[in-house]
TIRO-2110 file (N, C-alpha, C; in Angstrom, 1 decimal):
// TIRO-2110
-2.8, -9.8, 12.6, N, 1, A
-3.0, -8.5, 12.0, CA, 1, A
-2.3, -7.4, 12.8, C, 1, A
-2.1, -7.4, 14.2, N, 2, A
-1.8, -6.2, 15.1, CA, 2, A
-0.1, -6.2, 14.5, C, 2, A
0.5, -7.8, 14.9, N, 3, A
2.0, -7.6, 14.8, CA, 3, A
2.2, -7.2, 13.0, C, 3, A
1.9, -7.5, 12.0, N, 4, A
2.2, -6.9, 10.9, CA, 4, A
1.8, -5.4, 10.7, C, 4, A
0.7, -4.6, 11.3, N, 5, A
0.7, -3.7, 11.4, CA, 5, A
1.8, -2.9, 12.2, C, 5, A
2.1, -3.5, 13.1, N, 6, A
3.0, -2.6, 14.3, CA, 6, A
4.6, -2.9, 13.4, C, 6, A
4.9, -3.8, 12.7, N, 7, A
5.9, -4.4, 12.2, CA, 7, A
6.3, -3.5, 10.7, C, 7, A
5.4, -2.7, 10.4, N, 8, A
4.7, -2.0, 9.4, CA, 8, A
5.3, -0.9, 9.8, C, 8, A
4.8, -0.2, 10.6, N, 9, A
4.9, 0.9, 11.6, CA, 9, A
6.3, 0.9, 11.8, C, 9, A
6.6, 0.3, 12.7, N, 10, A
8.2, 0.3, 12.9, CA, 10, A
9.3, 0.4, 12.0, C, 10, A
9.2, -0.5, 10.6, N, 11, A
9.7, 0.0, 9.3, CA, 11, A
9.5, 1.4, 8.8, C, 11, A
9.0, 2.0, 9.2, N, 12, A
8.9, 3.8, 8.6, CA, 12, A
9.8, 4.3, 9.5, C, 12, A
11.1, 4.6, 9.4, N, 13, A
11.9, 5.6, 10.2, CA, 13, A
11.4, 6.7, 10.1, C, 13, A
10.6, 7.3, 9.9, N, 14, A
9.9, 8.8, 10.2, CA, 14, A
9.5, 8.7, 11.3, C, 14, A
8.6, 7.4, 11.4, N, 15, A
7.0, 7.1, 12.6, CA, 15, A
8.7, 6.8, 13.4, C, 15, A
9.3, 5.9, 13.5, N, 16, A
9.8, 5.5, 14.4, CA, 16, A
10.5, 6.6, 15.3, C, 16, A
11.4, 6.9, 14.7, N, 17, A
11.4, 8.6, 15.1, CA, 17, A
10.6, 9.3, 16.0, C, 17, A
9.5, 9.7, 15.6, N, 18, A
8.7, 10.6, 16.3, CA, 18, A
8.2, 9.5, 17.4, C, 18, A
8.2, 8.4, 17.6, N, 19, A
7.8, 7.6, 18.6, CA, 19, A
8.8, 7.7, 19.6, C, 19, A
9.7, 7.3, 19.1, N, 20, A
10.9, 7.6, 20.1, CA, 20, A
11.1, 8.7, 21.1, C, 20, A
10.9, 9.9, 20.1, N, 21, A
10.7, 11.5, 20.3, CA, 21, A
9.6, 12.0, 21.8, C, 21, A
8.7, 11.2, 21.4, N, 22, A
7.0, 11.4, 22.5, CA, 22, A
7.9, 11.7, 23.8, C, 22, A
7.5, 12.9, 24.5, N, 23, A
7.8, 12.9, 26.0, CA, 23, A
7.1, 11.7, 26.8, C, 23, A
7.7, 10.9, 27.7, N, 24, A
7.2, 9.9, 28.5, CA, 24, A
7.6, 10.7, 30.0, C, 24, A
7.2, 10.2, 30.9, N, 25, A
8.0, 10.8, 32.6, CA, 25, A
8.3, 9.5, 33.0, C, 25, A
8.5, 9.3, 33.9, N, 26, A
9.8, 8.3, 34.9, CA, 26, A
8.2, 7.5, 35.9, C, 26, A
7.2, 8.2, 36.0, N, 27, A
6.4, 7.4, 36.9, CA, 27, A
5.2, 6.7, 35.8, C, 27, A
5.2, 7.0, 34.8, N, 28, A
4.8, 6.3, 33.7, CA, 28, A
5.0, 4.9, 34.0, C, 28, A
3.9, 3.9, 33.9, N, 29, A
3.8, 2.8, 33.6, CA, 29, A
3.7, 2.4, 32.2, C, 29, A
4.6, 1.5, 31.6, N, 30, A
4.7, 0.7, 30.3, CA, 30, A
2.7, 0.4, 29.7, C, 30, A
2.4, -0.3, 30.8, N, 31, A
0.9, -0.5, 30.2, CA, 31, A
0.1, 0.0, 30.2, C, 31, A
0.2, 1.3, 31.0, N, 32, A
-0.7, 2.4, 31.3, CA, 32, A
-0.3, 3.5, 30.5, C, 32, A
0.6, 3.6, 29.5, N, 33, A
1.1, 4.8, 28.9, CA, 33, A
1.2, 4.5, 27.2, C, 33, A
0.7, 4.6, 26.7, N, 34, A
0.8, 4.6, 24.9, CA, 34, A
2.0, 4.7, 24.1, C, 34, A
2.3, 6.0, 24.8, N, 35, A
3.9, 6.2, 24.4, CA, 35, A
5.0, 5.5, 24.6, C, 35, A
4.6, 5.5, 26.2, N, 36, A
5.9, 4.4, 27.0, CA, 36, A
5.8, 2.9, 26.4, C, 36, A
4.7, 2.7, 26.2, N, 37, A
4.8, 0.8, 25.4, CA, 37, A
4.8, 1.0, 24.3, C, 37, A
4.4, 1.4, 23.4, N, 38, A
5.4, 1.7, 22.0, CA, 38, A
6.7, 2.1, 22.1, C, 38, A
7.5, 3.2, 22.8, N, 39, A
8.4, 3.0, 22.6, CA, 39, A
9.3, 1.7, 23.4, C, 39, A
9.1, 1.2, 24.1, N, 40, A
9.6, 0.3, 24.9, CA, 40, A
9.5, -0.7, 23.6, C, 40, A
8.4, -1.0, 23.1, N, 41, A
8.0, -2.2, 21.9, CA, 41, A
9.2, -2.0, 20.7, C, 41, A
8.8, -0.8, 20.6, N, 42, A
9.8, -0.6, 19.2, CA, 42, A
11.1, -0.7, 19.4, C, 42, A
11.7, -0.7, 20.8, N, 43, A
13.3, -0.6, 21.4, CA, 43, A
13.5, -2.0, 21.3, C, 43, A
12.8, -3.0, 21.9, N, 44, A
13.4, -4.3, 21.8, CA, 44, A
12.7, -5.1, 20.4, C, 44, A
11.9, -4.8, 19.4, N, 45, A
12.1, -4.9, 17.9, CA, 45, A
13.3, -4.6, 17.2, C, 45, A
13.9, -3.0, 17.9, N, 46, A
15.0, -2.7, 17.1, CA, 46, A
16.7, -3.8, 17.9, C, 46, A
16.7, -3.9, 19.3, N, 47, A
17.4, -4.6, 19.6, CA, 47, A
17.6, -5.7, 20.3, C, 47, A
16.5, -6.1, 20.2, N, 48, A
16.1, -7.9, 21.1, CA, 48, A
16.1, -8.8, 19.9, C, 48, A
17.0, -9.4, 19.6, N, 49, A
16.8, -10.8, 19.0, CA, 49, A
15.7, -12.1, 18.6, C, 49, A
15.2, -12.1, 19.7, N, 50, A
13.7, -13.0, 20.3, CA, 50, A
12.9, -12.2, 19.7, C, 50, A
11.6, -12.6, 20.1, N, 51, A
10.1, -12.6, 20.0, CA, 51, A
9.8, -11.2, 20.8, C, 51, A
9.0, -10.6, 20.4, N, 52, A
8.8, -9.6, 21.2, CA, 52, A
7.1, -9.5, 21.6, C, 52, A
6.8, -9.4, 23.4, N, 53, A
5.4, -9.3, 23.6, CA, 53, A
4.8, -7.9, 23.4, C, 53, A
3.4, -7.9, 22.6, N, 54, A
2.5, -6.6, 23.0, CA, 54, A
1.9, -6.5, 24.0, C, 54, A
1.5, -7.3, 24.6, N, 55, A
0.8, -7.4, 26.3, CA, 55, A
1.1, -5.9, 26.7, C, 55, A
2.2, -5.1, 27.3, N, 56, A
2.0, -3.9, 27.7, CA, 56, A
0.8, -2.7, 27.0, C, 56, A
1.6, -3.2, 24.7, N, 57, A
0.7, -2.4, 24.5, CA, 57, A
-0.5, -2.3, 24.1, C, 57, A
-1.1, -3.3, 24.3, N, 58, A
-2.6, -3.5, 24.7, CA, 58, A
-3.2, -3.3, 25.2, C, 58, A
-2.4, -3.1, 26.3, N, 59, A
-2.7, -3.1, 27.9, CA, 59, A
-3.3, -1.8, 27.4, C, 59, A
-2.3, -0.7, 27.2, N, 60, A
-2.2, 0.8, 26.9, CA, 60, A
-3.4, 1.3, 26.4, C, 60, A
-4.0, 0.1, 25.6, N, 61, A
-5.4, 0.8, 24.9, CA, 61, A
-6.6, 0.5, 25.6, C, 61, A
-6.5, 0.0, 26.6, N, 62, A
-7.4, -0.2, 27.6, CA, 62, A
-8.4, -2.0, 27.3, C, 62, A
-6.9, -2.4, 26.5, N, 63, A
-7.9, -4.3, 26.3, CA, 63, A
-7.2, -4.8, 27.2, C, 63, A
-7.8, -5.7, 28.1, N, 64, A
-7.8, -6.9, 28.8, CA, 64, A
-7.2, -7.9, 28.1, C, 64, A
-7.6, -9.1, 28.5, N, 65, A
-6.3, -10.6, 28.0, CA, 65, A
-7.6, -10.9, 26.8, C, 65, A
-8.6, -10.9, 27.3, N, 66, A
-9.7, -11.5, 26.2, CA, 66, A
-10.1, -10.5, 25.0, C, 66, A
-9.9, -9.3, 25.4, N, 67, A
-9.9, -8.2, 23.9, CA, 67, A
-8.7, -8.1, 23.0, C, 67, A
-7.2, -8.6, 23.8, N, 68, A
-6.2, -8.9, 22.5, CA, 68, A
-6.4, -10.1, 21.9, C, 68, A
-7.5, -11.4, 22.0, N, 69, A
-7.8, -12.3, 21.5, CA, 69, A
-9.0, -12.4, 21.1, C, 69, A
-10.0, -11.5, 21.0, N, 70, A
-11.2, -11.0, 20.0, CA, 70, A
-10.4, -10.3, 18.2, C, 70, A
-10.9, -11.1, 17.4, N, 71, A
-10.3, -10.5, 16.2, CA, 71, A
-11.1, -9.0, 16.3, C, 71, A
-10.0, -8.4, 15.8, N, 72, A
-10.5, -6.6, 15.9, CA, 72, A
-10.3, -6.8, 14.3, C, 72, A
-10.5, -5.6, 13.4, N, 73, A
-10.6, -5.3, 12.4, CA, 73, A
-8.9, -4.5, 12.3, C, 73, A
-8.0, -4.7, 11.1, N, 74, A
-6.6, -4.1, 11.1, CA, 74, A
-7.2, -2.4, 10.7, C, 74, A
-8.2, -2.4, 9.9, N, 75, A
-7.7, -0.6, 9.6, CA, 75, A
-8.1, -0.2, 11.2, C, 75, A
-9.5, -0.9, 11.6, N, 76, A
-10.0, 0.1, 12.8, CA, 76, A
-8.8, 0.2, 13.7, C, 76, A
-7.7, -1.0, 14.2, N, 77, A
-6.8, -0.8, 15.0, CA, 77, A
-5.8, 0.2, 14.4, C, 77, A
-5.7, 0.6, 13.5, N, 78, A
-4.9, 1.5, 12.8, CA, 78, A
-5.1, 2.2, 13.2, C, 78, A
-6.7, 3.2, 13.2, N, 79, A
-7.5, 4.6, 13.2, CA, 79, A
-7.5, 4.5, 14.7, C, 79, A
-7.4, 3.6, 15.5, N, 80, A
-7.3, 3.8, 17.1, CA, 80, A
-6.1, 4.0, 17.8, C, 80, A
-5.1, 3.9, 17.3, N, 81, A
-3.9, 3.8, 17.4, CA, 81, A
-3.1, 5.5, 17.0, C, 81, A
-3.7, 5.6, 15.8, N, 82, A
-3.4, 6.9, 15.1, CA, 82, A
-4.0, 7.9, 15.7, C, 82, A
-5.5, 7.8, 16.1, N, 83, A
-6.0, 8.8, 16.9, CA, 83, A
-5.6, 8.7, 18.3, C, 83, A
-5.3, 7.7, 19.0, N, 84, A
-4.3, 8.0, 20.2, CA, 84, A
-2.8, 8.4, 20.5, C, 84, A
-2.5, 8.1, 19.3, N, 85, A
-1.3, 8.5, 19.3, CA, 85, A
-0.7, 10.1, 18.8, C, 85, A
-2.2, 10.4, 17.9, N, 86, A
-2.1, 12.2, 17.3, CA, 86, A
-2.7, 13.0, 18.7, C, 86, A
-3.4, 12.5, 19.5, N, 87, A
-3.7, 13.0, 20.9, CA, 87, A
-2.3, 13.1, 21.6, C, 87, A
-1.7, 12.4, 21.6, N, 88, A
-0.3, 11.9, 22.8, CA, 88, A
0.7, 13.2, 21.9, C, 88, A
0.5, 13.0, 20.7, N, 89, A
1.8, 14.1, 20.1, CA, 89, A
1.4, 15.6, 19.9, C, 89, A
0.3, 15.8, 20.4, N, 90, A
0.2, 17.5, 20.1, CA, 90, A
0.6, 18.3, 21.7, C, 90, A
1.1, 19.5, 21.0, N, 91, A
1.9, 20.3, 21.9, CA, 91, A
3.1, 19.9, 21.9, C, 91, A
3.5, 18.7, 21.0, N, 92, A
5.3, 18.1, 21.5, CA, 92, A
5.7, 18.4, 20.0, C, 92, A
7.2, 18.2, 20.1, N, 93, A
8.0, 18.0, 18.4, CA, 93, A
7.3, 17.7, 17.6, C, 93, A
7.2, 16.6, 17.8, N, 94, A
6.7, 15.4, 16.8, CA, 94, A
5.2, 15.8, 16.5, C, 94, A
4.3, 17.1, 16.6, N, 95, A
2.8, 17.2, 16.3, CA, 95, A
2.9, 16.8, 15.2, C, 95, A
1.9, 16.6, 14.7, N, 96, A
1.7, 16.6, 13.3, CA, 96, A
2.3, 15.6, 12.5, C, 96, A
3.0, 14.7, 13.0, N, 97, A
3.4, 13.6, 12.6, CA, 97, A
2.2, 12.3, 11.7, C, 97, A
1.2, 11.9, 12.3, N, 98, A
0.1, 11.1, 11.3, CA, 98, A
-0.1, 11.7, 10.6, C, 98, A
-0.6, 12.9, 10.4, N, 99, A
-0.8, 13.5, 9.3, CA, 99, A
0.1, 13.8, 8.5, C, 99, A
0.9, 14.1, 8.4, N, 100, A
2.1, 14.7, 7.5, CA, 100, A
2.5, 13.4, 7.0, C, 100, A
2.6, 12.0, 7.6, N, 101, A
2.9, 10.5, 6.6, CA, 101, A
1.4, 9.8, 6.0, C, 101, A
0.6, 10.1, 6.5, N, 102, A
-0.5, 9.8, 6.1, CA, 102, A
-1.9, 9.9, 5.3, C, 102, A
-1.8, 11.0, 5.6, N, 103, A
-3.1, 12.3, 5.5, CA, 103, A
-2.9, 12.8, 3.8, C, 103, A
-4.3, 12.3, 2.8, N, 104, A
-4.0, 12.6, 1.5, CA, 104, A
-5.2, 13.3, 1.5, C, 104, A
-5.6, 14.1, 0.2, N, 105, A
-7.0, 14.7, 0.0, CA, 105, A
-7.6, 14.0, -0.8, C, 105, A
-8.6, 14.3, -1.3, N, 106, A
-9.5, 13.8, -2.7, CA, 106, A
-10.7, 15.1, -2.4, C, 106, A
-11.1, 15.0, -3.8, N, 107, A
-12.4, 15.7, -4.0, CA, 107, A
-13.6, 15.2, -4.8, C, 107, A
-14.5, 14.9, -3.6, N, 108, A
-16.1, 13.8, -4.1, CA, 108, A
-16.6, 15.3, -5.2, C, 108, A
-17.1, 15.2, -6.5, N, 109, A
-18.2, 16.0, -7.0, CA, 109, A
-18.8, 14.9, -8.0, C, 109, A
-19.8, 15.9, -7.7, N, 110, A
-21.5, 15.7, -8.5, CA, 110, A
-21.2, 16.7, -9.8, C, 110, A
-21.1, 16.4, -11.4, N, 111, A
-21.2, 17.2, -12.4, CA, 111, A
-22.3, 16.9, -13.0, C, 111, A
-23.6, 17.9, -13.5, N, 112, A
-25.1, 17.8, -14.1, CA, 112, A
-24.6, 17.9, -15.3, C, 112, A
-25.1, 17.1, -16.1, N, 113, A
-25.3, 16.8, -17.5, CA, 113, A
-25.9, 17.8, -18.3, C, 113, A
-27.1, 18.1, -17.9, N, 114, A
-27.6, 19.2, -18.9, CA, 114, A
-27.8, 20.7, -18.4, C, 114, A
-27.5, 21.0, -17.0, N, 115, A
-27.4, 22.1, -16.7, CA, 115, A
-26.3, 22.7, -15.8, C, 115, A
-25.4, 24.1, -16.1, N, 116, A
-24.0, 24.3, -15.6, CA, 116, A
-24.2, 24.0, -14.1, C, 116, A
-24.1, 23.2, -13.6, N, 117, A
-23.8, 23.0, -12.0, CA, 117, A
-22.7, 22.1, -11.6, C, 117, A
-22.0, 22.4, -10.5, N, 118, A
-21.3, 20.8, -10.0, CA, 118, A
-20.5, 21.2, -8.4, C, 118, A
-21.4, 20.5, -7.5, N, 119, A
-20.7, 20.4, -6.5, CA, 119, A
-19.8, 19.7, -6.1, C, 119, A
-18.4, 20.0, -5.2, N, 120, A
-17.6, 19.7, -5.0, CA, 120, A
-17.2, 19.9, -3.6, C, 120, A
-16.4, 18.7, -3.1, N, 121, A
-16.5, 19.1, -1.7, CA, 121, A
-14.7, 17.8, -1.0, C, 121, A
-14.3, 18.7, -0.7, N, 122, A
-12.8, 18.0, 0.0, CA, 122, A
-13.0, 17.3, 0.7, C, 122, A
-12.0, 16.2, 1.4, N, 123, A
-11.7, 15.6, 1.9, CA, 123, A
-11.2, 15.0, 2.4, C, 123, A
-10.3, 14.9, 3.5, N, 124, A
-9.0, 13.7, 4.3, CA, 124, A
-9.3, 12.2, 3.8, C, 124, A
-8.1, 11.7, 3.8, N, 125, A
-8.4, 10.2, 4.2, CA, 125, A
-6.8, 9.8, 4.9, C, 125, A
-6.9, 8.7, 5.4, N, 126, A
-5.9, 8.4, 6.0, CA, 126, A
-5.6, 6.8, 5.6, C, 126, A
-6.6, 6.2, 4.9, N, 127, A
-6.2, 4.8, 3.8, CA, 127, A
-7.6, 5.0, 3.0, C, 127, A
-7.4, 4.1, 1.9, N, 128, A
-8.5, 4.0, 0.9, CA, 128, A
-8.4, 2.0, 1.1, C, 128, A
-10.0, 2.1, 0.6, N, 129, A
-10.4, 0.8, 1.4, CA, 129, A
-10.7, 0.6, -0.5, C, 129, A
-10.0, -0.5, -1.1, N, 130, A
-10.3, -0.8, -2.4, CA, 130, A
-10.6, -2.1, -2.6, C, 130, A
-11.5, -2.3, -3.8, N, 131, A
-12.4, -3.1, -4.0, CA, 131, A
-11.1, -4.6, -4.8, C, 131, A
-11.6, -5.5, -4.3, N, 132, A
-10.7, -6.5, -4.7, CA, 132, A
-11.1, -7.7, -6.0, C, 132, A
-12.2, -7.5, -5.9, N, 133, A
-13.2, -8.4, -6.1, CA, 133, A
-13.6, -8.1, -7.8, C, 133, A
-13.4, -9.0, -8.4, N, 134, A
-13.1, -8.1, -10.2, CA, 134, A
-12.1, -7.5, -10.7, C, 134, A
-11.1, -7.7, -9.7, N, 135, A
-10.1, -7.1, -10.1, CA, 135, A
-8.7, -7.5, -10.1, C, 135, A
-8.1, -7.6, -11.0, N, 136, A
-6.6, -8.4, -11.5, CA, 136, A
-5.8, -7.7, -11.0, C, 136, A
-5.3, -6.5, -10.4, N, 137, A
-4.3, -5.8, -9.7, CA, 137, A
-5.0, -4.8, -9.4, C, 137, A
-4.1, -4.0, -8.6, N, 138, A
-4.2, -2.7, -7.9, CA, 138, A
-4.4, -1.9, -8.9, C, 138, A
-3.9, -1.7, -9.8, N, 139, A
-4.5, -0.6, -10.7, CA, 139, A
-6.1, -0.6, -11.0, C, 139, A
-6.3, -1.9, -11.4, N, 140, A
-7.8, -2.3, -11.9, CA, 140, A
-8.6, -1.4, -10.7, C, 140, A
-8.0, -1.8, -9.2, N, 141, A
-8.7, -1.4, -7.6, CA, 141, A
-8.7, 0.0, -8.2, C, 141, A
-7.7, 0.4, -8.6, N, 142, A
-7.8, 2.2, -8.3, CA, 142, A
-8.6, 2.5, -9.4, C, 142, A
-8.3, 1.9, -11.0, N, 143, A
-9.6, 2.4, -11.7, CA, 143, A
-11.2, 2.7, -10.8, C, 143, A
-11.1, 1.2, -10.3, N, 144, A
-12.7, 1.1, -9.6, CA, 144, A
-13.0, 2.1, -8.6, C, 144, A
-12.0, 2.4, -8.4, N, 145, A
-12.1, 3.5, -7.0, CA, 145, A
-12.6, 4.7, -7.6, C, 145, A
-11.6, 5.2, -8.8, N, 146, A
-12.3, 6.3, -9.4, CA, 146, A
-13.4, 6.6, -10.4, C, 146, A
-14.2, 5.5, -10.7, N, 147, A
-15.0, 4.8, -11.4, CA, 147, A
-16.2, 6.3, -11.2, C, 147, A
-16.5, 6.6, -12.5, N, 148, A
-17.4, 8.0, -12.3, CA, 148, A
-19.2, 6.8, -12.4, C, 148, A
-19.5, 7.4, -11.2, N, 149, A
-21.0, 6.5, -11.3, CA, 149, A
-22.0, 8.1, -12.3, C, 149, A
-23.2, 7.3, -12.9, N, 150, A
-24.2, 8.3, -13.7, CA, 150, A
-25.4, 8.1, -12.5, C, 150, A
-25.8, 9.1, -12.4, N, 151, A
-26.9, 9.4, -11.7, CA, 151, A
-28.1, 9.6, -12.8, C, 151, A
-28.8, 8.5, -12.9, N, 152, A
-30.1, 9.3, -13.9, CA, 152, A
-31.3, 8.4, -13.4, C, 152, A
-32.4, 8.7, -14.2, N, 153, A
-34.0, 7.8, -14.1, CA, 153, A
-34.0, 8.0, -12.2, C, 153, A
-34.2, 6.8, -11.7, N, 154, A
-34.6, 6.7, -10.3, CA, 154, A
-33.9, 8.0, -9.2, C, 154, A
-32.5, 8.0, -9.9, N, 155, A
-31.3, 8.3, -9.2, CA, 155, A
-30.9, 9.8, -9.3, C, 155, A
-32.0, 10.0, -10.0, N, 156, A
-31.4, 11.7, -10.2, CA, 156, A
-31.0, 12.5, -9.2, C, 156, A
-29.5, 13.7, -9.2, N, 157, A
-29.3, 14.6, -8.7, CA, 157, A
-30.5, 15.6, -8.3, C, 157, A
-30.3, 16.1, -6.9, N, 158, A
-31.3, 16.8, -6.7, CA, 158, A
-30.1, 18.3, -6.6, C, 158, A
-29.8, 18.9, -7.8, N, 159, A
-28.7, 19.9, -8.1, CA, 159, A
-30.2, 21.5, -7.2, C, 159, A
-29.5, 22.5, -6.6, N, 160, A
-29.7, 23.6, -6.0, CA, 160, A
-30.2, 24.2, -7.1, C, 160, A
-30.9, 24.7, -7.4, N, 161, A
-32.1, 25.6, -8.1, CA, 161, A
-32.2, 24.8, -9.8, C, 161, A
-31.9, 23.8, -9.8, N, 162, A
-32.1, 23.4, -11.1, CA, 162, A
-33.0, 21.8, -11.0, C, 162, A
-33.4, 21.4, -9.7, N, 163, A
-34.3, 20.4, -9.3, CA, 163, A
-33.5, 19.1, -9.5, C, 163, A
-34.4, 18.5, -10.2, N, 164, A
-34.0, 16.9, -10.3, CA, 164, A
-33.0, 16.7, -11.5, C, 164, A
-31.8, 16.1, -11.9, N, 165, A
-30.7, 16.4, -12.6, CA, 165, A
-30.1, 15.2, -13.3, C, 165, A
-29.6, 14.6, -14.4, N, 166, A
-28.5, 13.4, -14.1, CA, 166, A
-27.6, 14.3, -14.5, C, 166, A
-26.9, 13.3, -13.6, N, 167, A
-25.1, 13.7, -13.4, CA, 167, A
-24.3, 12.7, -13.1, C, 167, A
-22.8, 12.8, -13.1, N, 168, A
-22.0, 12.0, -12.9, CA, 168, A
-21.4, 12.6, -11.7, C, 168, A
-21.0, 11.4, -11.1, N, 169, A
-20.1, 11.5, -9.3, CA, 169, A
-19.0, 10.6, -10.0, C, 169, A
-18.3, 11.4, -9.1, N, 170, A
-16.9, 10.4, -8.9, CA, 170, A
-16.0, 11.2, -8.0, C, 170, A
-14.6, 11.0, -7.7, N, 171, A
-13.8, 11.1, -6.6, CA, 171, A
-12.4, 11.1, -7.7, C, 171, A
-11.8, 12.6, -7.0, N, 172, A
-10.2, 12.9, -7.7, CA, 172, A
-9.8, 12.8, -6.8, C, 172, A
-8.5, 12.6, -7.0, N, 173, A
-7.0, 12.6, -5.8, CA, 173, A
-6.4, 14.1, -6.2, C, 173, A
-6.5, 14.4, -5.0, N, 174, A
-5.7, 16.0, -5.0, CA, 174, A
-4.5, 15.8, -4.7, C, 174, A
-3.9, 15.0, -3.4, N, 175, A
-3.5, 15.0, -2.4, CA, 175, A
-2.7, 13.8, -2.1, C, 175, A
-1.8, 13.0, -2.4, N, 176, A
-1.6, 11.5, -1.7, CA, 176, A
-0.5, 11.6, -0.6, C, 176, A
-0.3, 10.8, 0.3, N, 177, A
0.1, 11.1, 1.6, CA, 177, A
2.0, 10.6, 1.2, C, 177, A
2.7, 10.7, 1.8, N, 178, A
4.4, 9.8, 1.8, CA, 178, A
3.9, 8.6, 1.7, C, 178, A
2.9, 8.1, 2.8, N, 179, A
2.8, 6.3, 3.2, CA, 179, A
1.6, 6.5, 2.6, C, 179, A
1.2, 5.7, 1.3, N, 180, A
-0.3, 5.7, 1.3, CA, 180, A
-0.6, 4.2, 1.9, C, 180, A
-1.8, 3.9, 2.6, N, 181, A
-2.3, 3.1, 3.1, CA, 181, A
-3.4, 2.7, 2.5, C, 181, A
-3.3, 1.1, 2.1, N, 182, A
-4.5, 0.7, 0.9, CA, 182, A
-4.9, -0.4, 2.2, C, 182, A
-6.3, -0.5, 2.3, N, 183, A
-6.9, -1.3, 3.4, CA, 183, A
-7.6, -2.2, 1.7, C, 183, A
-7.3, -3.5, 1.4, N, 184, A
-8.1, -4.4, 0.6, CA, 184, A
-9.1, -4.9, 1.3, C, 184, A
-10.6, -4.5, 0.3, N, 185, A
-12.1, -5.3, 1.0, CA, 185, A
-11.6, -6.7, 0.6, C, 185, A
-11.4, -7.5, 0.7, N, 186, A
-11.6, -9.3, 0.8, CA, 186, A
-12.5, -9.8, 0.8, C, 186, A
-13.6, -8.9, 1.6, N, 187, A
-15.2, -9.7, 1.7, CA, 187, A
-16.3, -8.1, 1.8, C, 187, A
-17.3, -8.6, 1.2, N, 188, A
-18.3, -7.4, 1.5, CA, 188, A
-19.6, -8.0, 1.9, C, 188, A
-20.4, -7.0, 2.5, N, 189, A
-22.1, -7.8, 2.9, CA, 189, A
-22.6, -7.7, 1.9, C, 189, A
-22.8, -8.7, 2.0, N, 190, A
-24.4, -9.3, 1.0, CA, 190, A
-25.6, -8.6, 1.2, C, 190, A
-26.2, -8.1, 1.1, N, 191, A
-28.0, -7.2, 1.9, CA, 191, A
-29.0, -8.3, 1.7, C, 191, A
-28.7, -9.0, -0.1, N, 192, A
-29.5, -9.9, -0.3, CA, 192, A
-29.9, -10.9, 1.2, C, 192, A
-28.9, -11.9, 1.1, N, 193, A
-28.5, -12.9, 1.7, CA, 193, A
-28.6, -12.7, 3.3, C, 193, A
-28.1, -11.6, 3.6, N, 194, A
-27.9, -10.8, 4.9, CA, 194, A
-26.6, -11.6, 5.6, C, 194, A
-25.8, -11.5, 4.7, N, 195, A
-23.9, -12.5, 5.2, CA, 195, A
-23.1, -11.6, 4.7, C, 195, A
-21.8, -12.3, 5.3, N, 196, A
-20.6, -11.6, 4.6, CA, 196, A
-20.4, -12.2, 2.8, C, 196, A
END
């Protein structure tokens, strides 16, 4: 999962770019530095022929030999990587770089059925995690995504001076990023069962 991710990454000449860009210094260590082993990683991707090791940039995120061989989860390595690396680029050229390829909006609201109310409230995201499971393509995923749920009987809205309410929720896209990033569920917990 890490090398298709990073292999991912490296295919966006934007990201590659602003990686390149990251001030590094001369007493920087490759495995001690985030910047310096990404760029170093991405230099011999773009011109080593061979196999190329991450061991440096592993190193960089503070895993040992037995945490690059614990399966980690691909979005969370994504969201640790992105937030270390939006840490490493502020103050430099390149700020603002994950955000500006990544970074979309949406807006979660609650609309009441029989009385005028409806809250509404923004939102970042940096991938959408879509449901796979019932579903014949990515479109079907995105219907599901914006799938308006009814709030009634058990479930009622508790709407601000008008008490207990049904209403419909659901989630608009304001906002989608250059890269959109779709994280596919494959598996979900059970609660019944208490499994994947």
């Amino acid at each position: 999962y890490m090398n298709s991710l990073l292999q991912t990454l490296f295919h966006l000449p934007y990201f590659r770019k602003a990686v390149y860009h990251m001030p590094t210094s001369n007493e920087e260590l490759a495995h001690k530095s985030l910047p310096l082993a990404l760029q170093s990683l991405f230099y011999k991707l773009q011109f080593n022929p061979n196999a190329v090791s991450t061991k440096d940039l592993t190193r960089s995120f503070g895993w040992d030999t037995m945490d690059a061989f614990t399966q980690h989860d691909v979005q969370e390595l994504n969201r640790v990587l992105s937030e270390k690396l939006e840490e490493k680029m502020k103050g430099t050229s390149v700020e603002n770089t994950i955000q500006h390829l990544f970074e979309g909006k949406v807006v979660n609201y609650i609309d009441c059925v029989n009385v005028d109310y409806k809250s509404t409230r923004k939102e970042t995201f940096m991938d959408l995690q879509l449901d796979v499971k019932g579903c014949k393509d990515i479109y079907e995923s995105f219907d599901k995504y914006v799938e308006v749920e009814t709030l009634e009987g058990d479930n009622k809205y508790q709407a601000e001076g008008h008490g207990l309410q049904d209403a419909r929720k659901g989630v608009l896209f304001e906002d989608f990023p250059p890269v959109l990033q779709l994280q596919l569920k494959r598996f979900e917990y059970d609660f019944v069962h208490d499994m994947m």
